[in-house]
N, C-alpha and C positions, 0 to 999 in steps of 0.2 A: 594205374601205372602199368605200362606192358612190362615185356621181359626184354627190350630194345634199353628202353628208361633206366634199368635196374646198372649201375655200376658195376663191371667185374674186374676183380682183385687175386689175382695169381702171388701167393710168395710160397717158398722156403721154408723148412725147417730139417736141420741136421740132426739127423736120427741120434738120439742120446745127448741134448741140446736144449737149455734152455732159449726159449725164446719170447722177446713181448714182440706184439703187436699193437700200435697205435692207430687207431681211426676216427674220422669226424664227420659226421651228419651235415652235409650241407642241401640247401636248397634255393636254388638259384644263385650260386656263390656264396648264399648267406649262413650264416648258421643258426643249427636248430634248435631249441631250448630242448633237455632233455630230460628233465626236472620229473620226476617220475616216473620216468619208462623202465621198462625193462627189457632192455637187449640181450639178445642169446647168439652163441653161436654154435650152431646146428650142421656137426658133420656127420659124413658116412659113419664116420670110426666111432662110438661115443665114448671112445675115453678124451677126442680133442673135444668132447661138447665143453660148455660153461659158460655161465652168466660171464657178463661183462663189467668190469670195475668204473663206471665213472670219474673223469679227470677234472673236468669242468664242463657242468652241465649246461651253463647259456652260451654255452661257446659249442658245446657238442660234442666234445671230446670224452675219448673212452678208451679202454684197451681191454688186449686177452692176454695172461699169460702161459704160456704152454709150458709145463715144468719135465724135466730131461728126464724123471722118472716113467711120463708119460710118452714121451716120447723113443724112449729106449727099444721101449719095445713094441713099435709098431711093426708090421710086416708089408704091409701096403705101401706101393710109390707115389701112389697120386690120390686123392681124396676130395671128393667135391664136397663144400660147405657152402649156408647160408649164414650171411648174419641177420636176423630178424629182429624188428622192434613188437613191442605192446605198447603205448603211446600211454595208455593208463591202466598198466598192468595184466595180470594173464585173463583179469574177463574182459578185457576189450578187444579190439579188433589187432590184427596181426600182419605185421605189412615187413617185405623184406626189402634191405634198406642196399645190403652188397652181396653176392655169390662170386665163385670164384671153385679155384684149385689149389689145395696144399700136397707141393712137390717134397716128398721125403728123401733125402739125400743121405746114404749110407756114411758113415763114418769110416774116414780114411785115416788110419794110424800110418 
């Protein structure tokens, strides 16, 4: 897969803010069975790093949660992440599934 193929995914998170994030594995519109995997998400910062919760895995659904303790105190505005799969775990192969940017947005009282 090039880095053209790879989907990029920009969002938000308000500095001192919890926040989920929802994503789903599709391939050719369809969805990916993800029944064993293990998805990571792999930022600059690694307090945003962490595994990924499965929602429903023949449907491909997944999420991150970002908890406002972690996010309190970041210092950074913009943070590049990967989300990576292992399709059967960390001794398989490693394939990145979305990259993107998370925009830090200061807390405005």
């Amino acid at each position: 897969m090039s880095c053209t193929d790879i989907p990029e995914y920009n969002f938000v998170i308000r500095q001192g803010d919890d926040k989920t994030v929802y994503l789903r594995y599709l391939a050719d519109s369809a969805p990916v069975d993800i029944a064993g995997a293990l998805i990571l998400f792999e930022c600059a910062n690694p307090t945003l790093s962490q595994e990924a919760t499965i929602d429903d895995a023949a449907l491909g659904k997944f999420h991150f949660d970002f908890a406002r303790a972690d996010t309190a105190i970041l210092t950074e505005r913009r943070l590049k992440y990967e989300v990576v799969i292992y399709p059967s775990g960390l001794s398989g192969t490693k394939e990145t599934l979305f990259y993107g940017s998370v925009n830090i947005t200061p807390q405005v009282i």
